[in-house]
C-alpha positions in Angstrom: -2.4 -8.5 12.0 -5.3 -11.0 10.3 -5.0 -13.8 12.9 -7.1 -16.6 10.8 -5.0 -15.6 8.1 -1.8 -16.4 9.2 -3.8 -19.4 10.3 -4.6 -20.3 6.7 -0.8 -19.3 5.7 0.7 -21.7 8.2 -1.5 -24.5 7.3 0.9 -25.6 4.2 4.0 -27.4 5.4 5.8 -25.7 2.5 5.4 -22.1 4.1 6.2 -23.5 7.4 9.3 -24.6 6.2 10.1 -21.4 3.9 9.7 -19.3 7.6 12.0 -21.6 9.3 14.4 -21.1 6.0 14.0 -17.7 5.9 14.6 -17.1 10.1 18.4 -18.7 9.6 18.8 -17.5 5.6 22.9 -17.8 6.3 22.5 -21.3 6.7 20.2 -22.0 4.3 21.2 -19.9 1.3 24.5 -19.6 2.1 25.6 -19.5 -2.0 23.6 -16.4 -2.8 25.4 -13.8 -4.3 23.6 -10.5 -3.1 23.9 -9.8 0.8 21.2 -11.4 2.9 20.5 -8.4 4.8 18.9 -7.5 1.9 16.4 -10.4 2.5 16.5 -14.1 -0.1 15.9 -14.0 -3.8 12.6 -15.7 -4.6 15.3 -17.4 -7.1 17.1 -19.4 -4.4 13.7 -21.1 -3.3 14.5 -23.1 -6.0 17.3 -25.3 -4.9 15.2 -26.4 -2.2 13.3 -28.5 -5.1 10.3 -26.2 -5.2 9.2 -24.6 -8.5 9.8 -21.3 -9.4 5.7 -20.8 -9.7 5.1 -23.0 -6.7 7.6 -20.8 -4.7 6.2 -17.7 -5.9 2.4 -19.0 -5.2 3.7 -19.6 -1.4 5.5 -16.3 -0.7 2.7 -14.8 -1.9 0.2 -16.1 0.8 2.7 -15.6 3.3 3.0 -11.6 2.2 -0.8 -11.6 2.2 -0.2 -12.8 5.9 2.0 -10.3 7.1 4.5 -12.8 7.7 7.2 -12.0 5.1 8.2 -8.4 3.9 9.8 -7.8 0.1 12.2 -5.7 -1.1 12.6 -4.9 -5.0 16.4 -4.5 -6.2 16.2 -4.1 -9.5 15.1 -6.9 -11.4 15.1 -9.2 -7.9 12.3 -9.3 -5.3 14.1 -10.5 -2.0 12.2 -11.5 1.0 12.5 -11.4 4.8 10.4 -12.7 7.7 8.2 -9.9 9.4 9.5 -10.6 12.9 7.0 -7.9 14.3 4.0 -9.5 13.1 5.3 -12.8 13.8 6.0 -11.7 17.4 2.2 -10.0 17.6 0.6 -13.6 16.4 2.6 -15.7 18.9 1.6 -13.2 21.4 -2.4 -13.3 20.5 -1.8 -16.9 20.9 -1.3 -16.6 24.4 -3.9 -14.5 25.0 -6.1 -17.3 24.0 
């Protein structure tokens, strides 16, 4: 875990608010058609009025960070929050 870089990740309210997303993805994506076990389609950002190149810029600083895992189905790249790494960061924020 790279804290200063989860630093820099959580710095953009737009990746704050694509972790809080992602940590309740039932609520939030509740119309996608795959299974949300399997993590959200970079796809449904979308509806949430971000671009699809503006979404994928963010998920891809917060998978630098540790902070989101992918999965690759096919043709779809679905993402979940790393709740191990987010746990460790909290943590080390403690320690402080």
């Amino acid at each position: 875990m790279d804290r200063d870089e989860i630093l820099k990740a959580l710095a953009h309210p737009v990746r704050v608010n694509i972790l809080a997303w992602l940590k309740e993805p039932q609520h939030h994506f509740p119309s996608q058609e795959h299974p949300l076990d399997l993590g959200v389609c970079a796809g449904q950002f979308e509806r949430c009025g971000l671009s699809q190149s503006t979404v994928s810029s963010h998920l891809a600083v917060l998978q630098r960070a540790g902070l989101v895992t992918t999965r690759k189905v096919g043709q779809w790249i679905f993402y979940r929050r790393d709740e191990e790494t987010i746990a460790a960061f909290l943590k080390s924020l403690g320690d402080l």
